[in-house]
MARRO-264467 format. One line per field, with one value per atom (N, C-alpha, C): residue number from 1; chain; x, y, z. Coordinates in Angstrom, 3 decimals. Example, Ala and Ser with C-alpha at 12.3 -4.5 7.8 and 13.67 -1.06 7.14 Angstrom:
2
i = c(1, 1, 1, 2, 2, 2)
ch = c(A, A, A, A, A, A)
c1 = c(13.190, 12.300, 13.200, 12.850, 13.670, 12.900)
c2 = c(-5.690, -4.500, -3.300, -2.250, -1.060, 0.030)
c3 = c(7.800, 7.800, 7.800, 7.080, 7.140, 7.870)
END
This chain:
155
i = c(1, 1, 1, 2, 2, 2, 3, 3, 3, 4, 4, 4, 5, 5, 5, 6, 6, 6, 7, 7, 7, 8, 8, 8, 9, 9, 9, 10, 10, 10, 11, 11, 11, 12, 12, 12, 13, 13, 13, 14, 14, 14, 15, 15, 15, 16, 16, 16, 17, 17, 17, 18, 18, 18, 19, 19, 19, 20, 20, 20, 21, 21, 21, 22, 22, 22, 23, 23, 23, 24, 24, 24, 25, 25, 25, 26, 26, 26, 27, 27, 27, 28, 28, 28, 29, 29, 29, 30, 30, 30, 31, 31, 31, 32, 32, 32, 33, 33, 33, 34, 34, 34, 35, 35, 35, 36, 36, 36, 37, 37, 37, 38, 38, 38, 39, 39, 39, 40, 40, 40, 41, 41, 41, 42, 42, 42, 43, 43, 43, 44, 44, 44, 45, 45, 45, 46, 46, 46, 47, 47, 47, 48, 48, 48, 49, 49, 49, 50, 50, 50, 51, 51, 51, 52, 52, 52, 53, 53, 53, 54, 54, 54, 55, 55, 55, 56, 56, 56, 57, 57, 57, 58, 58, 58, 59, 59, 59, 60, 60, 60, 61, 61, 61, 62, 62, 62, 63, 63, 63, 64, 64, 64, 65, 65, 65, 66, 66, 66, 67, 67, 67, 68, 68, 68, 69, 69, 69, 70, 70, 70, 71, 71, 71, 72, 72, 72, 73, 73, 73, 74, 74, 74, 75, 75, 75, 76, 76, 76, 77, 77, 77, 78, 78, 78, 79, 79, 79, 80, 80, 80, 81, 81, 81, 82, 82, 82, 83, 83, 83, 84, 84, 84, 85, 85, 85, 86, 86, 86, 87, 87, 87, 88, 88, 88, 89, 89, 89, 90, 90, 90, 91, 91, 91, 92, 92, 92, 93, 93, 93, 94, 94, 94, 95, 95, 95, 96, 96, 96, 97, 97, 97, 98, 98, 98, 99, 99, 99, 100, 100, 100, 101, 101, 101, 102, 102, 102, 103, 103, 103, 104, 104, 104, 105, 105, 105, 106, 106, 106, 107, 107, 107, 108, 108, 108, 109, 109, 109, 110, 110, 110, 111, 111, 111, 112, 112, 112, 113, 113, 113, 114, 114, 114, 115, 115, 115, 116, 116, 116, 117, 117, 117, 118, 118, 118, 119, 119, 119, 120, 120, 120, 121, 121, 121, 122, 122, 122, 123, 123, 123, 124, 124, 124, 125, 125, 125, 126, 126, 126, 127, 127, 127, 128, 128, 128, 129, 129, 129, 130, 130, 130, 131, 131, 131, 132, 132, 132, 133, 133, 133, 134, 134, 134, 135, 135, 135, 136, 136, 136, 137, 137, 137, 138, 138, 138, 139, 139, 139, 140, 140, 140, 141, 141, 141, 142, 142, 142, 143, 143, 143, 144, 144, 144, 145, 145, 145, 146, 146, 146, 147, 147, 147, 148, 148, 148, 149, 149, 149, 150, 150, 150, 151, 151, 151, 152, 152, 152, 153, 153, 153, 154, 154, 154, 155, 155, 155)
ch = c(A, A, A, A, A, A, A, A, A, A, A, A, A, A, A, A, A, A, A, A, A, A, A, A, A, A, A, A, A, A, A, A, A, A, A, A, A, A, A, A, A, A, A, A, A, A, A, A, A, A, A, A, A, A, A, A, A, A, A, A, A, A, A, A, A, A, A, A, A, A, A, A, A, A, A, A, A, A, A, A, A, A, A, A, A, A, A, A, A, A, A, A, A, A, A, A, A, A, A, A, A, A, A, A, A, A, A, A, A, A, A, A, A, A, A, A, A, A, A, A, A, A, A, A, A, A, A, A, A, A, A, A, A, A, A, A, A, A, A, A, A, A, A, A, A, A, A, A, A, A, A, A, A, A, A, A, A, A, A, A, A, A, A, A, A, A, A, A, A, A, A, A, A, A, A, A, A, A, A, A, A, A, A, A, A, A, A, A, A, A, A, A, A, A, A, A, A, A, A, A, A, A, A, A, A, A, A, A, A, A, A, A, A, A, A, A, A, A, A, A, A, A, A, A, A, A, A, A, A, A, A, A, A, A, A, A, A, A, A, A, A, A, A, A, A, A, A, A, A, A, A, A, A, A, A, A, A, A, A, A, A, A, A, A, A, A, A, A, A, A, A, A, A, A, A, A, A, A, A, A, A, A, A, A, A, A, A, A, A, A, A, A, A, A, A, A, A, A, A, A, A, A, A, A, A, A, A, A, A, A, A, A, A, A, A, A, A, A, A, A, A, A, A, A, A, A, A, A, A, A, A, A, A, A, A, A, A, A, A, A, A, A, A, A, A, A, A, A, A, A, A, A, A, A, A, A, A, A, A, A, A, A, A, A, A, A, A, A, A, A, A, A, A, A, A, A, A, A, A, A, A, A, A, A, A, A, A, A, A, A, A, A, A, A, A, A, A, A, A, A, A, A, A, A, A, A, A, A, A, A, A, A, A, A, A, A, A, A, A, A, A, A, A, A, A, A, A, A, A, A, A, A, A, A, A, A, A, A, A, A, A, A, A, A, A, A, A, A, A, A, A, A, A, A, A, A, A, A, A, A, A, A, A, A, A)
c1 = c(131.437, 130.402, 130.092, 129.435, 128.987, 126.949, 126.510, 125.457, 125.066, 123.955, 123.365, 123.570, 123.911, 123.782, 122.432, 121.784, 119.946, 119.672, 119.870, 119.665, 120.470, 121.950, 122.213, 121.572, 121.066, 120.685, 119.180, 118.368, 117.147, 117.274, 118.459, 118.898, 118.966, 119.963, 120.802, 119.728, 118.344, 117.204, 115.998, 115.734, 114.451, 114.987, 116.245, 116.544, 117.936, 118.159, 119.581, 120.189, 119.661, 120.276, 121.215, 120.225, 120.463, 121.840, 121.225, 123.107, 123.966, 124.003, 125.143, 125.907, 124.574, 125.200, 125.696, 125.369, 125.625, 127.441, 127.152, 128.445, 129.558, 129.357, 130.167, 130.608, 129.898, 130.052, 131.385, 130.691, 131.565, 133.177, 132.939, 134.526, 135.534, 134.561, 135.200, 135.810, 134.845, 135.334, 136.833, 136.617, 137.576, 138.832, 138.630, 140.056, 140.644, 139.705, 140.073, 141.231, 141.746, 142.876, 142.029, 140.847, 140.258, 139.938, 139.561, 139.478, 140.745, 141.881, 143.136, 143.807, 143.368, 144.273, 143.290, 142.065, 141.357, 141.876, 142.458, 142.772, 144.018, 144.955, 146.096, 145.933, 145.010, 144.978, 144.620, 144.035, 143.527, 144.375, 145.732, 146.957, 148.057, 147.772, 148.972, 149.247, 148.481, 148.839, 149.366, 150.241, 151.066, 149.813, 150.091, 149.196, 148.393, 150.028, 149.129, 148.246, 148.360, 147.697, 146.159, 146.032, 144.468, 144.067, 144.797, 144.034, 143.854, 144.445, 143.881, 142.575, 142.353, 141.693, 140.226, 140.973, 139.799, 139.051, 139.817, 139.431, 138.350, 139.094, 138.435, 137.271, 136.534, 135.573, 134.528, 134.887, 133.881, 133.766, 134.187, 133.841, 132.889, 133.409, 132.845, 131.255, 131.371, 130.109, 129.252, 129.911, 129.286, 128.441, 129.512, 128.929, 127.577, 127.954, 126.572, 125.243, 125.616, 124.388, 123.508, 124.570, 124.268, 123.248, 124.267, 123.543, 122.387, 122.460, 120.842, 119.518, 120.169, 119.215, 118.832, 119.631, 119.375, 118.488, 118.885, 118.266, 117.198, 116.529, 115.163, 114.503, 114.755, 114.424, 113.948, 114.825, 113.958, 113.404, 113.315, 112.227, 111.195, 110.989, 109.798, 108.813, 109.825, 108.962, 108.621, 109.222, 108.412, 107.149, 107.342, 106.234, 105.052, 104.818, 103.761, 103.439, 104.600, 103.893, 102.926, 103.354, 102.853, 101.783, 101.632, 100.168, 99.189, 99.612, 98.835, 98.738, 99.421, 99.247, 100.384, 100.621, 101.422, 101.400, 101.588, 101.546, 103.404, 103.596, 105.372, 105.513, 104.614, 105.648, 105.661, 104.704, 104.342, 105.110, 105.281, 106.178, 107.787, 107.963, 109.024, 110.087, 109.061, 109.541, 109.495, 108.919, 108.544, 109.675, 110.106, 111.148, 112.640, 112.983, 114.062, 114.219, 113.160, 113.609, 114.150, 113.088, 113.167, 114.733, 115.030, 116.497, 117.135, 117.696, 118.377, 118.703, 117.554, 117.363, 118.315, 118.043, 118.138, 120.077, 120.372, 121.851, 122.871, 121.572, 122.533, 122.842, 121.412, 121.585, 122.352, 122.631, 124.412, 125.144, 125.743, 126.582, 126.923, 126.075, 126.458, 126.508, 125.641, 125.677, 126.417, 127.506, 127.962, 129.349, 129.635, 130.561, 132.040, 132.918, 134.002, 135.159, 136.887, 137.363, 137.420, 136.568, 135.943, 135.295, 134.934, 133.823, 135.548, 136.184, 136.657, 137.973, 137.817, 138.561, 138.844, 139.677, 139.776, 139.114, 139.519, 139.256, 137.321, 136.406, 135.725, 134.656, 135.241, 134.675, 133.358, 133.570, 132.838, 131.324, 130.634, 129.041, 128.906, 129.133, 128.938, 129.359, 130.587, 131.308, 129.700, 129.667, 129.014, 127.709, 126.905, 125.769, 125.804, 126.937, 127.089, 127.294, 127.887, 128.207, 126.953, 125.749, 125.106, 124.023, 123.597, 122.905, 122.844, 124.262, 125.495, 124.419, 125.168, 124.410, 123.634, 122.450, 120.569, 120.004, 121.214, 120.302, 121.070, 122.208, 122.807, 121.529, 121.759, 120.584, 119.578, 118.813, 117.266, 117.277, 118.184, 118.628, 118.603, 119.593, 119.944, 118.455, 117.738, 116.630, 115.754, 115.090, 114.608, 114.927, 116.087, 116.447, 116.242, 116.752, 116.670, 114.821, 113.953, 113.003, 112.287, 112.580, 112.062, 112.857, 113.576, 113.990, 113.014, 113.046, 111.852, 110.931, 110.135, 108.937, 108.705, 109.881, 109.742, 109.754, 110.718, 111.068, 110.190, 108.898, 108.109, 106.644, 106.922, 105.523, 105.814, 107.436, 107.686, 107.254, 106.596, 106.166, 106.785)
c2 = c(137.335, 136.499, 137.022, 137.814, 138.343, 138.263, 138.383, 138.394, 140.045, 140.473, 141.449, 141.069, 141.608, 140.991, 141.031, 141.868, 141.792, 140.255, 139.764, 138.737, 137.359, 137.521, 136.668, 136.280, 137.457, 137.413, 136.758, 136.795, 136.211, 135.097, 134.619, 133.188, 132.373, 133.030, 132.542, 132.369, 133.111, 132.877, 131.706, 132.015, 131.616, 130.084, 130.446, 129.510, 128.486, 128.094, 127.581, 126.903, 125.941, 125.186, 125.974, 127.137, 127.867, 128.437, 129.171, 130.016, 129.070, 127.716, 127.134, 126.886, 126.124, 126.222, 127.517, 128.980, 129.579, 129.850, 129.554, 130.046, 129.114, 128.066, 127.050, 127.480, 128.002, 128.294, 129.407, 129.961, 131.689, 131.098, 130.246, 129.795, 129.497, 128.588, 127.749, 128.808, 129.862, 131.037, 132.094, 131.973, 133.189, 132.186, 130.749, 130.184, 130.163, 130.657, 130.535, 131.485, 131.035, 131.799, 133.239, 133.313, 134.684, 135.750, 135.152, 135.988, 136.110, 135.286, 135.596, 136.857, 136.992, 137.789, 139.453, 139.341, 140.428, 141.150, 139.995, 140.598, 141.137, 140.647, 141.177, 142.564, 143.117, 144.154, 144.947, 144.554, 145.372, 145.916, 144.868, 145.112, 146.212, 146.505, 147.738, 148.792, 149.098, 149.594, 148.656, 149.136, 148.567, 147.856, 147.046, 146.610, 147.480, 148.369, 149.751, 150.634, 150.791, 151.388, 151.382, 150.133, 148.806, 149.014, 149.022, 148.586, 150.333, 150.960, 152.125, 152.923, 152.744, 152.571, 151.828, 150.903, 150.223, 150.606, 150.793, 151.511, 152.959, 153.788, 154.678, 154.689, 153.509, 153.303, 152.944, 151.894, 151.127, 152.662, 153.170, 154.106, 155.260, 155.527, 156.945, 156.214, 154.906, 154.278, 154.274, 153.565, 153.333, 154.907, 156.154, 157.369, 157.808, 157.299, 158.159, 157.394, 156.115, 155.101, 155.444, 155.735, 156.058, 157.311, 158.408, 159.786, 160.155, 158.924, 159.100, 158.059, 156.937, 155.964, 157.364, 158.103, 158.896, 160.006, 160.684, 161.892, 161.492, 160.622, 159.658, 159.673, 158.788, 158.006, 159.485, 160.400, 161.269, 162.246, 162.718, 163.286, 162.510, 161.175, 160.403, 160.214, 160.541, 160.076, 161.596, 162.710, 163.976, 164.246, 163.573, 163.634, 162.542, 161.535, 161.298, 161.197, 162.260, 162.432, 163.612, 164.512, 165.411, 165.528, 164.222, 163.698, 162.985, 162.915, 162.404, 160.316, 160.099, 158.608, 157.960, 158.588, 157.549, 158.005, 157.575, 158.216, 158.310, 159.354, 159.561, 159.058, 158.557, 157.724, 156.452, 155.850, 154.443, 154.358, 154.929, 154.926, 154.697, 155.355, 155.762, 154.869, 153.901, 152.764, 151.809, 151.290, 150.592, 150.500, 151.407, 151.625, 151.625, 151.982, 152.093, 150.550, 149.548, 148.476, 147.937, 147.754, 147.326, 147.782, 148.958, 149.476, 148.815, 148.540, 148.049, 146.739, 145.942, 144.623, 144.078, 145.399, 145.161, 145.129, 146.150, 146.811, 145.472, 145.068, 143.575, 142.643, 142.156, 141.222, 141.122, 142.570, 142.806, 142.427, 142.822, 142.788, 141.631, 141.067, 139.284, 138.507, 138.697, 137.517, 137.730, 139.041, 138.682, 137.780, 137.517, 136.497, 136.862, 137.014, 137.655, 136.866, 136.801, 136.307, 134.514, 134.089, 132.469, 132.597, 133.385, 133.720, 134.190, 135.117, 136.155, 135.080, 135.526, 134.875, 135.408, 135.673, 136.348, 137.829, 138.140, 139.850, 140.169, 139.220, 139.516, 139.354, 138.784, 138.121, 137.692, 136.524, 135.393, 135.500, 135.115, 135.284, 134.939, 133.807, 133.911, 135.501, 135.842, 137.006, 137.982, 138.218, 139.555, 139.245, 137.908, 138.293, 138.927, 138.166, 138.194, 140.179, 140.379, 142.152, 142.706, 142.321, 142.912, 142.242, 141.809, 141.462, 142.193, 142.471, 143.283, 144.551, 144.907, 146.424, 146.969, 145.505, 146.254, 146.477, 145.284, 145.238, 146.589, 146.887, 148.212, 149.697, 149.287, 150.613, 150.523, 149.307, 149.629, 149.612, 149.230, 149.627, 151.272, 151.930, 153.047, 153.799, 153.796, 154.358, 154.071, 152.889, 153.028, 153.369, 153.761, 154.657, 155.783, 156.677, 157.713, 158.331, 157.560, 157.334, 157.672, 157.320, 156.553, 158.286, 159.117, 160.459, 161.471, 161.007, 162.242, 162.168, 161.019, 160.968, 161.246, 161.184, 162.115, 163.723, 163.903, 165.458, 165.691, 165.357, 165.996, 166.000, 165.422, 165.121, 166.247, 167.117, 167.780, 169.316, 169.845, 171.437, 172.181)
c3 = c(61.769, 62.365, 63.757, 63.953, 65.183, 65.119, 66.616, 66.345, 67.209, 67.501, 68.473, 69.642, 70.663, 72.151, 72.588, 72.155, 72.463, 72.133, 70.720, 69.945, 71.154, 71.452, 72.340, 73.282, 74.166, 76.082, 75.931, 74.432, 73.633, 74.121, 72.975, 73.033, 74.261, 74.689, 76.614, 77.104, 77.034, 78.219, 77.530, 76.556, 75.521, 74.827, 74.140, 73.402, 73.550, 75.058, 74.940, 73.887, 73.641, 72.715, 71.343, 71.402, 69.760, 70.205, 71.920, 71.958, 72.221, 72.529, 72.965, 71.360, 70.969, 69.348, 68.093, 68.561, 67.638, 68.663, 69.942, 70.666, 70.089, 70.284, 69.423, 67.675, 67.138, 65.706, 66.170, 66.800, 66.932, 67.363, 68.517, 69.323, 67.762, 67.156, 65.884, 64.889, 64.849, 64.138, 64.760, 65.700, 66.330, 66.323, 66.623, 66.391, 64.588, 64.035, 62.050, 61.840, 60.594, 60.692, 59.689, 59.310, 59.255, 60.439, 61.319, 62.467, 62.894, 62.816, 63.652, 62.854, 61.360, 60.517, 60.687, 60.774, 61.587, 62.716, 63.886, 64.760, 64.900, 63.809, 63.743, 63.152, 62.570, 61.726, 62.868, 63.906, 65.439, 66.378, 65.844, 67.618, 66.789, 65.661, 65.572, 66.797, 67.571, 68.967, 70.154, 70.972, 72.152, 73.092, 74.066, 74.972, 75.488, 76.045, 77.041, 75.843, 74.918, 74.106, 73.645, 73.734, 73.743, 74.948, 76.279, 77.041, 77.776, 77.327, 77.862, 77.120, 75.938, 74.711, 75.397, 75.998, 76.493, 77.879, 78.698, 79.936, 79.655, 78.952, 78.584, 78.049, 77.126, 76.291, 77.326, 78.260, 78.904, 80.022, 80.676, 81.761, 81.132, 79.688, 79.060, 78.461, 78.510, 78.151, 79.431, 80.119, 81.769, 82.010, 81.678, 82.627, 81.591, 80.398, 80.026, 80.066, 80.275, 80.648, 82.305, 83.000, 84.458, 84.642, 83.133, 83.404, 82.807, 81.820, 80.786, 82.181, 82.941, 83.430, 84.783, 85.433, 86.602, 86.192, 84.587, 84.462, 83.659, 83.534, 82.702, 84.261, 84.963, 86.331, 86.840, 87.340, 87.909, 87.489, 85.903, 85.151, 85.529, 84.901, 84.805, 86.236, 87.390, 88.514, 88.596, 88.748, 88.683, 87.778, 86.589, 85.932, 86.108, 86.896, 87.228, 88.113, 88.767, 90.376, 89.822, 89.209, 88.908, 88.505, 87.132, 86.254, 87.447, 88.466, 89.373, 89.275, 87.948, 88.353, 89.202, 89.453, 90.422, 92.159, 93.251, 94.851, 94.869, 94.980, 95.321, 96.439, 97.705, 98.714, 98.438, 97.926, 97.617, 96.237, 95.487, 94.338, 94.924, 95.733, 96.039, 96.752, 97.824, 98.730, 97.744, 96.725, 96.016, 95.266, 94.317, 92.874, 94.092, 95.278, 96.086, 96.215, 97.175, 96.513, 95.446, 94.582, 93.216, 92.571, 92.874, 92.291, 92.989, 94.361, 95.213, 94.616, 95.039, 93.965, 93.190, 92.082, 90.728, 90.816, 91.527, 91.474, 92.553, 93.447, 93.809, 93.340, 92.406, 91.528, 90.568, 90.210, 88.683, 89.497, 90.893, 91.696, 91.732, 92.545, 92.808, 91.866, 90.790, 89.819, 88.739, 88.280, 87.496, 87.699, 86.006, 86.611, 85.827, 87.155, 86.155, 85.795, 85.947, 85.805, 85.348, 86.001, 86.130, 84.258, 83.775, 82.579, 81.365, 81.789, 80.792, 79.589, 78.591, 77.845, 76.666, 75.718, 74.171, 74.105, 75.487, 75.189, 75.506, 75.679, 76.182, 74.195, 73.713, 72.497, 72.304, 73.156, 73.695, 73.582, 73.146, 73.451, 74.935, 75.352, 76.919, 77.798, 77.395, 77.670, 77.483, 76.165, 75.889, 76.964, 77.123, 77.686, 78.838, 79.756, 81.129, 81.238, 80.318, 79.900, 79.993, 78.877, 78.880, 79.762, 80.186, 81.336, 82.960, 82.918, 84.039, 83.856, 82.823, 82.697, 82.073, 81.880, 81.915, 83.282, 84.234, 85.709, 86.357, 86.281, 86.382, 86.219, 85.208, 84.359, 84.680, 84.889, 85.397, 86.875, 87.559, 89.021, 89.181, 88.706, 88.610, 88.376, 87.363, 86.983, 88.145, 88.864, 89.655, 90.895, 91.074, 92.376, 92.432, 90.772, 90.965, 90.168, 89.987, 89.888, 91.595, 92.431, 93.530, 93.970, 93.298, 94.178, 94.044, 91.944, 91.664, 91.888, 92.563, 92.838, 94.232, 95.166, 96.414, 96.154, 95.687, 95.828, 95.129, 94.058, 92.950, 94.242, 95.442, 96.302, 97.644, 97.822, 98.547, 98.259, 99.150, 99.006, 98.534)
END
């Protein structure tokens, strides 16, 4: 019983009622003794084993999200500095905000420990995750957006 996290962060914004209630279904589920016998089939590795497992996943995820949002961001601003629609300084002050913004708003508003519970299960869990790091990513992109569109306007 899982849903999409696209489909959740839908919900969380558009449709509360639906995520509070499908979140409730899910809690009800993960306490079943089907999900408990799932997860036993998961811990055949040591703690340190999981959680290094885990460290590793989220960083090797993190870097290629960073390196696809930086090397998009400043292709794209070279290329319409280039196509001429866009002005690279006015682009540039513009998307530097806007990234800034974006990279405070993950910062401050996510919510950690106060939120975390069953390994990060949780539909509340996953949105706050993925919410974290769309504003991450479209932060990132418009910074380094806001580079290529300088350096694509430099002689």
């Amino acid at each position: 019983m899982k849903h999409s996290d696209i489909r959740l962060v839908l919900w969380f914004i558009f449709r509360p009622n639906k995520f509070l209630q499908e979140s409730e279904k899910h809690m009800a589920w993960i306490n079943s003794p089907e999900a408990n016998s799932e997860s036993q089939g998961e811990k055949t590795d040591s703690q340190s084993a999981r959680a290094a497992k885990l460290i590793r996943a989220a960083y090797s995820k993190s870097f290629w999200l960073v390196v696809s949002a930086v090397l998009t961001g400043g292709m794209v601003g070279k290329f319409l500095v280039g196509l001429g629609i866009i002005n690279g300084q006015a682009t540039s002050e513009a998307s530097q905000y806007a990234g800034i913004a974006l990279l405070l708003w993950a910062t401050f508003g996510q919510v950690g420990w106060g939120l975390q519970t069953m390994h990060g299960a949780t539909y509340p869990e996953r949105v706050n995750d993925f919410l974290c790091r769309t504003l991450y990513v479209l932060g990132s992109f418009l910074l380094a957006l806001s580079a290529g569109a300088t350096f694509a306007q430099s002689p």
